[in-house]
C-alpha positions in Angstrom: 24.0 40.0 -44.8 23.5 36.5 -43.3 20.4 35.8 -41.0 21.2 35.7 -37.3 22.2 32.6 -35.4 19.3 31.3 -33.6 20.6 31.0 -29.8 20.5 27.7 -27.7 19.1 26.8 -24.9 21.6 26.8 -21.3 22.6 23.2 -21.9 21.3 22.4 -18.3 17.4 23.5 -19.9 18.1 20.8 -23.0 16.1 17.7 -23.1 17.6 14.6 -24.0 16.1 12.4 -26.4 14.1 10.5 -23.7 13.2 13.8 -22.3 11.6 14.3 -25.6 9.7 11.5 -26.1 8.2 11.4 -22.1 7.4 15.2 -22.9 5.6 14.5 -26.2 3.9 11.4 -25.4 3.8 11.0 -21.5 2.8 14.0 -20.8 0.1 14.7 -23.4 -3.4 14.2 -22.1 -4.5 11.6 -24.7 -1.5 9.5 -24.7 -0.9 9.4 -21.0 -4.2 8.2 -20.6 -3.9 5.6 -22.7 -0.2 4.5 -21.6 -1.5 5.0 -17.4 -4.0 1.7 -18.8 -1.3 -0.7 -21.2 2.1 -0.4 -19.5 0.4 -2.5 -16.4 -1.6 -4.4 -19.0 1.0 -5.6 -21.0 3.9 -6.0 -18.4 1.2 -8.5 -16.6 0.6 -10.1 -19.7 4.3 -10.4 -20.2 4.6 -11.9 -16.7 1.3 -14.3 -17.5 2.8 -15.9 -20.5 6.5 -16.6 -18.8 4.2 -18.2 -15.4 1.8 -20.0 -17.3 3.3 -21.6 -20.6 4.0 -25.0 -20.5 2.9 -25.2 -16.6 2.5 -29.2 -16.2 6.4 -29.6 -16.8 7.7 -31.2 -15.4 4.1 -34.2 -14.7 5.9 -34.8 -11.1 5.9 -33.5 -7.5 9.2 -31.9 -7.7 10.9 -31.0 -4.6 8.8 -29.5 -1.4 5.5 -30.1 -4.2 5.7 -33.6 -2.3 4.4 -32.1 1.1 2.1 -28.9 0.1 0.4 -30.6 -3.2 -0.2 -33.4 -1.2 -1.4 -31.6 2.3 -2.9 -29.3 -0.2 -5.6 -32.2 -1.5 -5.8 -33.6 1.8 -7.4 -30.2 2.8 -9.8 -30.4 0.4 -10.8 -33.5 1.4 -11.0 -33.8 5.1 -10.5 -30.3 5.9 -6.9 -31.2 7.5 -3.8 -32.7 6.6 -3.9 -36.4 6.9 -0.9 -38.8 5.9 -0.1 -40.6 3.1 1.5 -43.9 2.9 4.7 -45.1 1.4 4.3 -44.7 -2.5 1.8 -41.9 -2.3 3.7 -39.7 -4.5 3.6 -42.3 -7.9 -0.2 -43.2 -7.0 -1.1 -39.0 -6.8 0.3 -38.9 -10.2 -2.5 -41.6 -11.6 -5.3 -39.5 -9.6 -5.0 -42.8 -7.1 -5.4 -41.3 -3.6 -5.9 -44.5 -1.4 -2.7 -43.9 0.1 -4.6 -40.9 1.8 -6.0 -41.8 5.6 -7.6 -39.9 8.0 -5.0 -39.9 10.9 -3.7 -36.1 11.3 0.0 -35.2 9.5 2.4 -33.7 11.8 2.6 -30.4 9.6 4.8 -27.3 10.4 3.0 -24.6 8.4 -0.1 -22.9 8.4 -2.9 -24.0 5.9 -3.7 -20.9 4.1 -1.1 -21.4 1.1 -2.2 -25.4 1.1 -6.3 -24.0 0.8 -5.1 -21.8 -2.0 -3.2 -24.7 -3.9 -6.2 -26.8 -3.4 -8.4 -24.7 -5.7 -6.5 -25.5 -8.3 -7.2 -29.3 -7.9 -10.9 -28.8 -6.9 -11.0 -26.9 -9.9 -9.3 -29.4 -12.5 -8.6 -32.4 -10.6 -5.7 -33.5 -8.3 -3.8 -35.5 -11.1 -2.9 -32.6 -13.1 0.0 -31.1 -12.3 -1.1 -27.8 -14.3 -4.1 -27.6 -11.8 -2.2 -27.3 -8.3 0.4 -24.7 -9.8 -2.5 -22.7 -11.4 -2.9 -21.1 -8.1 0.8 -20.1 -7.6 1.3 -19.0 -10.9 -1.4 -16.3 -10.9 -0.6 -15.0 -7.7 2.5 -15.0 -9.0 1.6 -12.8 -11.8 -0.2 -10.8 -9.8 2.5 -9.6 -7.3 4.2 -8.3 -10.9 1.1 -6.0 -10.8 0.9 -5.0 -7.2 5.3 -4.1 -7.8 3.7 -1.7 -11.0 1.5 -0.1 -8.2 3.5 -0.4 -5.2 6.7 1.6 -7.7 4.0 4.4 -9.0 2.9 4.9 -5.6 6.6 5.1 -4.7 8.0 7.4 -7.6 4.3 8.7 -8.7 6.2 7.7 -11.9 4.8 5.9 -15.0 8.1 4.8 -16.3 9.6 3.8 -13.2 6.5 1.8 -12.3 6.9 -0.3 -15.6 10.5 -0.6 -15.3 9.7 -2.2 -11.5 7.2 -4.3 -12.9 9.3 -5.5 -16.3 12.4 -6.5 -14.0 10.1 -8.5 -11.5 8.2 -10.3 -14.3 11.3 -11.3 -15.8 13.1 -12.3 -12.9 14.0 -16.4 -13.1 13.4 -16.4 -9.2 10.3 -15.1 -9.3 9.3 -16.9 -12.2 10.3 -20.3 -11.0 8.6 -20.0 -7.4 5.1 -19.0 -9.3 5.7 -22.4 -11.3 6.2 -24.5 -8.6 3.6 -25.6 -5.8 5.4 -23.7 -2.9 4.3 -21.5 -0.1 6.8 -18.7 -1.2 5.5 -17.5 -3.9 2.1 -16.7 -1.9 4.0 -15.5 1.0 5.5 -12.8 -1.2 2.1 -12.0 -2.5 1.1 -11.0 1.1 3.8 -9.5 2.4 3.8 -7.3 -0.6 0.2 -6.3 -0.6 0.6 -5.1 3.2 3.3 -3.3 2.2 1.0 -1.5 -0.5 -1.7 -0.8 1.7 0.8 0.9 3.9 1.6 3.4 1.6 -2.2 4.2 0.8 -2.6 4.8 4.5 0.9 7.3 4.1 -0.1 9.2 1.5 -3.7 9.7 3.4 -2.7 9.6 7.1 0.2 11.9 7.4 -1.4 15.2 5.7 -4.1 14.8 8.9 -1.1 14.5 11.5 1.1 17.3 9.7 -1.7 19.5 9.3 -1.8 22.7 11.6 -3.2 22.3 15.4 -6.3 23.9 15.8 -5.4 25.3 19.1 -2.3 25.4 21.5 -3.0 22.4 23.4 -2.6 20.3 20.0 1.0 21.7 19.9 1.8 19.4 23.3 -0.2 16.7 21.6 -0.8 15.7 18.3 -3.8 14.6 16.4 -4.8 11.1 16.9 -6.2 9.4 13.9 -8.9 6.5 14.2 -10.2 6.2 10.6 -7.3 4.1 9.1 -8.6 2.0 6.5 -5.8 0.6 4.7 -4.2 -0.3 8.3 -6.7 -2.7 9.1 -6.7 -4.0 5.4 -2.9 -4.2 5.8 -3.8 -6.1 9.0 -5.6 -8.4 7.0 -2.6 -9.0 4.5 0.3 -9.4 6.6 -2.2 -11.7 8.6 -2.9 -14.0 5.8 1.0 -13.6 4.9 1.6 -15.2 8.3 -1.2 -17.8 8.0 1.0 -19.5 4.0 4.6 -19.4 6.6 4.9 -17.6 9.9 8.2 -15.7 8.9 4.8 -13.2 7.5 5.4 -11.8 11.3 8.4 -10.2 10.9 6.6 -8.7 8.1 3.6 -7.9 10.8 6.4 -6.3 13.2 8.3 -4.7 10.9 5.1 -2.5 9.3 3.9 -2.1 12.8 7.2 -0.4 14.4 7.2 1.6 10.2 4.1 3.0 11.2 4.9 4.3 14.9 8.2 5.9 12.8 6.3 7.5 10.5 3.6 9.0 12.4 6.1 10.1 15.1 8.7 12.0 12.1 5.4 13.5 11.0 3.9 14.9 14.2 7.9 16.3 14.9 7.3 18.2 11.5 3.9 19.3 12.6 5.4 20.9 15.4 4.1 18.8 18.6 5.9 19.0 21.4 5.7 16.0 22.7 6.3 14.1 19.5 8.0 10.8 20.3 6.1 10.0 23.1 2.6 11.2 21.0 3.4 8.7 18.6 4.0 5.6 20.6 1.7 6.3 24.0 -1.1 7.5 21.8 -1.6 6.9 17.8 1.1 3.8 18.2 -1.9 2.1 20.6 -4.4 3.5 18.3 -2.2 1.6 14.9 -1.7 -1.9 17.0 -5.7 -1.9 17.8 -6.2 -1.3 14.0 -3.4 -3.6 12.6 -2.7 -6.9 15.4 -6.1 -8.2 16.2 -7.4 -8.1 12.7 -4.1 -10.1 11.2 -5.0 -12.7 14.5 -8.5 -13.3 13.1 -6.9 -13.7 9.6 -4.7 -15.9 10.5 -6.8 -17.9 13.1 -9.0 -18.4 10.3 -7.3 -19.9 8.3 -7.1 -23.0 10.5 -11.1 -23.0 10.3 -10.6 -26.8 9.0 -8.5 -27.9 12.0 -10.4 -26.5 14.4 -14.0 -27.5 13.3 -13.0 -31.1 12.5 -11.5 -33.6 15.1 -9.0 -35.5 12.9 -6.1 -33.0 12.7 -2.8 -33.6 14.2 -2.9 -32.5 18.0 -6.3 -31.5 17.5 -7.6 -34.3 20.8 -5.0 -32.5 23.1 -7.5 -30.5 25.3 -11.3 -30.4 25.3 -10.7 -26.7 24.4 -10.1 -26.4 20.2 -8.1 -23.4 20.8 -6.2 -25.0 23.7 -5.1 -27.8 21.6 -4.4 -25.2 18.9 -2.3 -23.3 21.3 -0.2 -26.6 22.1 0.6 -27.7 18.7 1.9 -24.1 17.8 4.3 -24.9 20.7 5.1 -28.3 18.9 5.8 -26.3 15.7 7.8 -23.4 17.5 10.2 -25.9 18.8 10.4 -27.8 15.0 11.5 -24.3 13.6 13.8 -23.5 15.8 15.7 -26.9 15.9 15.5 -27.8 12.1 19.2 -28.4 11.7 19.0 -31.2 9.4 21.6 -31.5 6.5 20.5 -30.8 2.7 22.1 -30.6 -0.2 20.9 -27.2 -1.2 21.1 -25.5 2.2 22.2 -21.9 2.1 22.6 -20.0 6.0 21.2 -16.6 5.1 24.6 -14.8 5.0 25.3 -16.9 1.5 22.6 -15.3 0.1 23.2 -11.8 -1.3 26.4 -13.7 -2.6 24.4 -16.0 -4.4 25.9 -18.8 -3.4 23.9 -22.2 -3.5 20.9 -21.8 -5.9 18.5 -24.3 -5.3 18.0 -27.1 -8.1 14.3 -27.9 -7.7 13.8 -30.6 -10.6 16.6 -32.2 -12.6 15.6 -34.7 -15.1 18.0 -36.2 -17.7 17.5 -36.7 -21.3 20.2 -39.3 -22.5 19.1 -39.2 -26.2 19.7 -36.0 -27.5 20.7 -36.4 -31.1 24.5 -37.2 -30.7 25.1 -35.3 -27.2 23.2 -35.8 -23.9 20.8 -33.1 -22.5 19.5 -32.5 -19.3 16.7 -30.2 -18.0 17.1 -28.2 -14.9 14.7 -25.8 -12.9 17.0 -23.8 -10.7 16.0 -21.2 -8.8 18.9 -19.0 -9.5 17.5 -15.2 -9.7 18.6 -12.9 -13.2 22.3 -12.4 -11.8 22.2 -8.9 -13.1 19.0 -7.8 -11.3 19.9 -9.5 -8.3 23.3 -8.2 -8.1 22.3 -4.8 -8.8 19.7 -4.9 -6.6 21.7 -5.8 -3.3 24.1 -2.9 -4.6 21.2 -0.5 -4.8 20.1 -1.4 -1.1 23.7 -0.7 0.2 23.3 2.7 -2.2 20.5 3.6 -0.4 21.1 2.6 3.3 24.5 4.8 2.5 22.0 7.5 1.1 20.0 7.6 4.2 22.9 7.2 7.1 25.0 10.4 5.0 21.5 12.3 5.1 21.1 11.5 8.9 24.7 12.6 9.5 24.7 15.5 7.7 21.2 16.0 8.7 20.1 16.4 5.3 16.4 16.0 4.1 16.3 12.6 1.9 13.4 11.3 0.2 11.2 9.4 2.1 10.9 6.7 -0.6 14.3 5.6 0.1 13.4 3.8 3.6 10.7 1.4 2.3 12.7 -0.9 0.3 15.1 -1.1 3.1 12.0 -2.0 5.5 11.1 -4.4 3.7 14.5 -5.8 2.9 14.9 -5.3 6.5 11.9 -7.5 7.2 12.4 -10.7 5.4 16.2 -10.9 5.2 17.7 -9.7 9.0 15.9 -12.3 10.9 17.1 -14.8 8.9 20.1 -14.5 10.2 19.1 -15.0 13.7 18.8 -19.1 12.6 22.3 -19.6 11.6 22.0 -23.3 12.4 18.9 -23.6 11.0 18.4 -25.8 7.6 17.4 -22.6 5.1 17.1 -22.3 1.1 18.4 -19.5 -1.3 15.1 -19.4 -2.5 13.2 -17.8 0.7 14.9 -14.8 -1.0 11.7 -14.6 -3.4 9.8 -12.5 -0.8 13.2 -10.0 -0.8 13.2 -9.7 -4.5 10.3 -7.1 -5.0 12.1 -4.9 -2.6 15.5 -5.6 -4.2 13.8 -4.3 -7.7 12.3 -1.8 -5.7 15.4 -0.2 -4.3 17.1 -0.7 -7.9 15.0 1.3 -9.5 15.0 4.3 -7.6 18.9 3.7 -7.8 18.7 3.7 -11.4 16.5 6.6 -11.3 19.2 8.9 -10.0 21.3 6.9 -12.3 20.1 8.8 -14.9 19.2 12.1 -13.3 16.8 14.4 -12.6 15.6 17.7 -15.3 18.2 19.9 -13.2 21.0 17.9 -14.0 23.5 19.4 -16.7 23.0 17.7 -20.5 25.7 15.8 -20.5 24.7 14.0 -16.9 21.3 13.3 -18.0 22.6 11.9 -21.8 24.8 10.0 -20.0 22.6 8.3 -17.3 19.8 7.7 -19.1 22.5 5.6 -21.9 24.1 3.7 -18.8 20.6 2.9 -17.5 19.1 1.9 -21.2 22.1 -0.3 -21.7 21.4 -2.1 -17.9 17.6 -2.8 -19.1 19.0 -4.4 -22.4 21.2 -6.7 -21.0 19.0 -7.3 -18.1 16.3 -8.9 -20.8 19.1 -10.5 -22.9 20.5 -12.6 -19.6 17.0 -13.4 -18.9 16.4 -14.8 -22.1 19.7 -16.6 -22.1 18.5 -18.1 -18.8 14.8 -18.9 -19.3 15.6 -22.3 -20.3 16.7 -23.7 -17.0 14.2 -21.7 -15.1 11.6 -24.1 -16.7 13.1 -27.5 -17.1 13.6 -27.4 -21.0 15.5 -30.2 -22.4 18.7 -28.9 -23.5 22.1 -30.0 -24.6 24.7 -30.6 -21.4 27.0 -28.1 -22.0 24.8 -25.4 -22.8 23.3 -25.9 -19.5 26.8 -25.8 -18.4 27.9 -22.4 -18.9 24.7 -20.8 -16.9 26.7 -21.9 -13.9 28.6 -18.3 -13.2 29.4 -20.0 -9.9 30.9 -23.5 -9.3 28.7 -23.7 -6.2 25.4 -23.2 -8.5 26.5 -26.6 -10.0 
C-alpha cells in the first residue's frame, strides 16, 4: 500500500521564494535586528562612494559653481557677497583672491546654501575644488538616508525602504547635483527633511485628534493639539529650505495647507461635527503659529552676515537693517519674475517629465585618445528608467486616489504624500513659463518620484492575499526592473562624472537628440 499524498497548501496561502527568504530572515528576531542597522548603512555607504570618489574633477568652476563657490568664499570673508573682477575665476583656481572687493554683489539667492559651501573652503582652503563640493556631496548623501527613513516611515517596510534609498543613491541626477557646488542639491536636503518631520508629527498627532471625545461638546468640536514637536522642527526645515532658494516656500505652503487636510480628514473620522471648519478656524491657526514664524526666524537668520555688516548690496538703503532688507527682497522678486534671458540649456517646466533638454554642466575635450578622440561630459540627465518610471508611478497614483475618491473607496493614505510633494516643487513651476529654468531643478522632485515608484512597484508585486501565480509574477517583473535599473546606471556613471571617454561611446548615452 503506498503512503498517502501529503496535501498542498490553497495556492493563494503559498509563499513565493521571496516570501521565503523575508519570512526566514526578515522576520526572525536576530536577523531583523541586524538587517533594521546595515540596509541604511550600506546603501549610504553605496551613495558615499558614487558622491565622493574622484570629487576635484573636473579642477574648474563649472557652470553656476562660478557664482555660489565664489559668493560662497566671499561669505566667509566679509560676511556678504562682494564682487569679483574680470578674471576672477582663473585667479580663484591659484588660491589668488585679489580680484575679491568689498563693494556688495547684486545676488538673487539667499545665503544659507553659500554659508554651507563655505565650510568646505574654511575647512580645506578655497583653491581646492574637492573642498567647496565637500559640503554638497555629503548632504547629498545624506538625503539618500533621510529617502531610507522617509520610505520606512511610509511603508513601515524594511525592503521598501532600501529599495527607495538604492534607486536615489544611484540616481545620475542626484548624483551629479551632490558633486557640483549648486544650491539644489541642499534645497532638496530641506525640503525633504520637512517632509520627514511631517510624518513624525502624522503618525503622533492624528491618534490624539481621532481618539474618542471625552464628552458631547467635543463631538461639535474637536480636540486642539498644542504640543507639536516635529511641526515646529519641520518649520525649521522648510525655513532653511527657503533660506539655499526661495522656491523652499512652495514647499512651506504646500506642508502647511497638508497639515490643515489631514487634521480636518481626521477629526471627520473622529466623528466632530463641525469638522472642516475645526480644522481650519481652530488647529489650522494652532499649525501656522507652530510652523510660519519659526521657518521666518530660520530663514531671517540666515542673512545674519548682511544684516550685521554694512557692505552688502542694498544694505545702506534705509537706516532700518530690516527695512533695507525688505527693499532688496523687492529687487530680487522682480529679477525672478522677469528672468527671461536665452540659454542654451533652458528647459520650460512642461519639458521636463519628457526629459527633454538635460543640462550639460562641464564638457571638456580630450583630443588624444589613443587613435580616436574622447570627450568627458557631466550631464545631468537622471537614470532614464527611474525617472520614467517614476513620472508613470505618480500618474498610477493620482489615478489611484481620484478612482478611490469617485468610488468613495478607502485608499492608503501613503499614496498622497509623494503626490504633495511632487505637487510642491513641480506645479509652480509652471506658473513661469517665460521664465529662463533648467531640467535639473527636477533634483528636489526626484525623491518623491522614487517615492511614488516604489509603492507602485510594491503593488507591482502584490500583497500575501494575492493568488501564487500574481505574487511569482510581480515580484519577477519588479526584480527584473531593479536589475536593469543598476545595469543603466552603471552604463551611465561615466558621463555623470566627467570621465574621459571615447566619442562615440559618449554618443550612444544620448536616447534623445535633444540631450545632445
Amino acid at each position: 500500500m503506498s503512503a498517502p499524498v501529503p496535501l498542498l497548501p490553497p495556492p493563494e496561502t503559498r509563499l513565493t521564494v521571496w516570501g521565503r527568504v523575508r519570512d526566514r530572515v526578515l522576520l526572525d528576531p536576530e536577523w531583523s535586528r541586524v538587517i533594521r542597522w546595515l540596509a541604511p548603512l550600506v546603501i549610504t555607504a553605496l551613495a558615499a562612494v558614487l558622491r565622493l570618489a574622484n570629487l576635484a574633477h573636473p579642477q574648474t568652476l563649472a557652470f553656476d559653481e562660478t557664482y555660489y563657490v565664489k559668493d560662497a568664499w566671499s561669505l566667509w570673508v566679509l560676511g556678504y557677497e562682494g564682487t569679483w573682477a574680470d578674471g576672477a575665476n582663473e585667479a580663484f583656481m591659484t588660491g589668488d583672491t585679489s580680484t575679491l572687493s568689498d563693494a556688495g554683489s547684486y545676488v538673487v539667492h539667499p545665503p544659507l546654501g553659500k554659508w554651507l559651501i563655505a565650510l568646505g573652503m574654511g575647512a580645506f582652503g578655497m583653491g581646492n575644488s574637492a573642498a567647496w563640493r565637500l559640503p554638497v556631496a555629503l548632504i547629498g548623501t545624506a538625503t539618500v538616508l533621510l529617502v531610507y527613513f522617509v520610505a520606512k516611515e511610509l511603508t513601515r517596510s524594511i525592503v521598501a525602504a532600501s529599495v527607495a534609498g538604492l534607486l536615489l543613491a544611484i540616481d545620475g541626477l542626484s548624483i551629479v547635483m551632490s558633486r557640483i557646488g549648486l544650491l539644489d542639491g541642499i534645497l532638496t536636503f530641506f525640503i525633504l527633511l520637512g517632509f520627514h518631520f511631517i510624518l513624525l508629527d502624522r503618525r503622533r498627532s492624528i491618534p490624539l485628534v481621532e481618539r474618542a471625545p471625552d464628552d458631547d461638546r467635543e463631538y461639535l468640536w474637536g480636540r486642539i493639539v498644542w504640543r507639536r514637536p516635529w511641526v515646529i522642527a519641520a518649520g525649521v526645515a522648510l525655513g532653511a529650505a527657503t533660506a539655499v532658494k526661495w522656491s523652499g516656500l512652495y514647499a512651506l505652503a504646500g506642508l502647511g495647507i497638508y497639515l490643515v487636510v489631514t487634521d480636518a480628514l481626521a477629526r471627520r473620522r473622529a466623528g466632530v461635527a463641525y469638522w472642516p471648519m475645526d480644522a481650519v478656524a481652530r488647529q489650522g491657526v494652532v499649525s501656522f503659529l507652530l510652523l510660519v514664524p519659526v521657518a521666518f526666524i530660520t530663514y531671517l537668520a540666515s542673512w545674519t552676515g548682511w544684516l550685521v555688516t554694512a557692505g552688502g548690496y542694498d544694505r545702506r538703503s534705509d537706516a532700518n537693517p530690516l527695512v533695507a532688507l525688505w527693499n532688496y527682497h523687492e529687487s530680487i522678486y522682480g529679477f525672478h519674475v522677469g528672468l527671461s534671458s536665452g540659454h542654451t540649456y533652458s528647459s520650460p517646466a512642461w519639458q521636463w517629465p519628457f526629459l527633454v533638454r538635460p543640462t550639460a554642466v562641464w564638457v571638456g575635450d580630450d583630443p588624444s585618445c589613443g587613435t580616436g578622440h574622447c570627450m568627458s561630459v557631466i550631464s545631468t540627465v537622471p537614470n532614464p528608467l527611474i525617472w520614467y518610471a517614476g513620472v508613470a508611478a505618480a500618474i498610477y497614483l493620482l489615478y489611484r486616489l481620484v478612482r478611490g475618491l469617485i468610488e468613495r473607496r478607502p485608499m492608503p493614505w501613503t499614496y498622497g504624500l509623494p503626490l504633495v510633494g511632487l505637487g510642491v516643487t513641480y506645479v509652480p513651476w509652471l506658473l513661469y513659463p517665460e521664465r529662463t529654468i533648467f531640467q535639473f531643478y527636477t533634483v528636489v522632485m526626484v525623491p518623491f518620484l522614487v517615492l511614488a515608484l516604489v509603492l507602485a512597484l510594491r503593488d507591482v508585486a502584490g500583497r500575501r492575499d494575492d493568488p501564487l501565480y500574481r505574487r511569482q509574477a510581480g515580484e519577477r517583473t519588479v526584480m527584473v526592473f531593479l536589475v536593469a535599473v543598476v545595469l543603466v546606471s552603471a552604463f551611465f556613471y561615466p558621463v555623470w562624472t566627467g570621465m574621459s571617454v571615447p566619442y562615440e561611446f559618449w554618443l550612444i548615452h544620448n536616447w534623445l537628440p535633444t540631450w545632445v
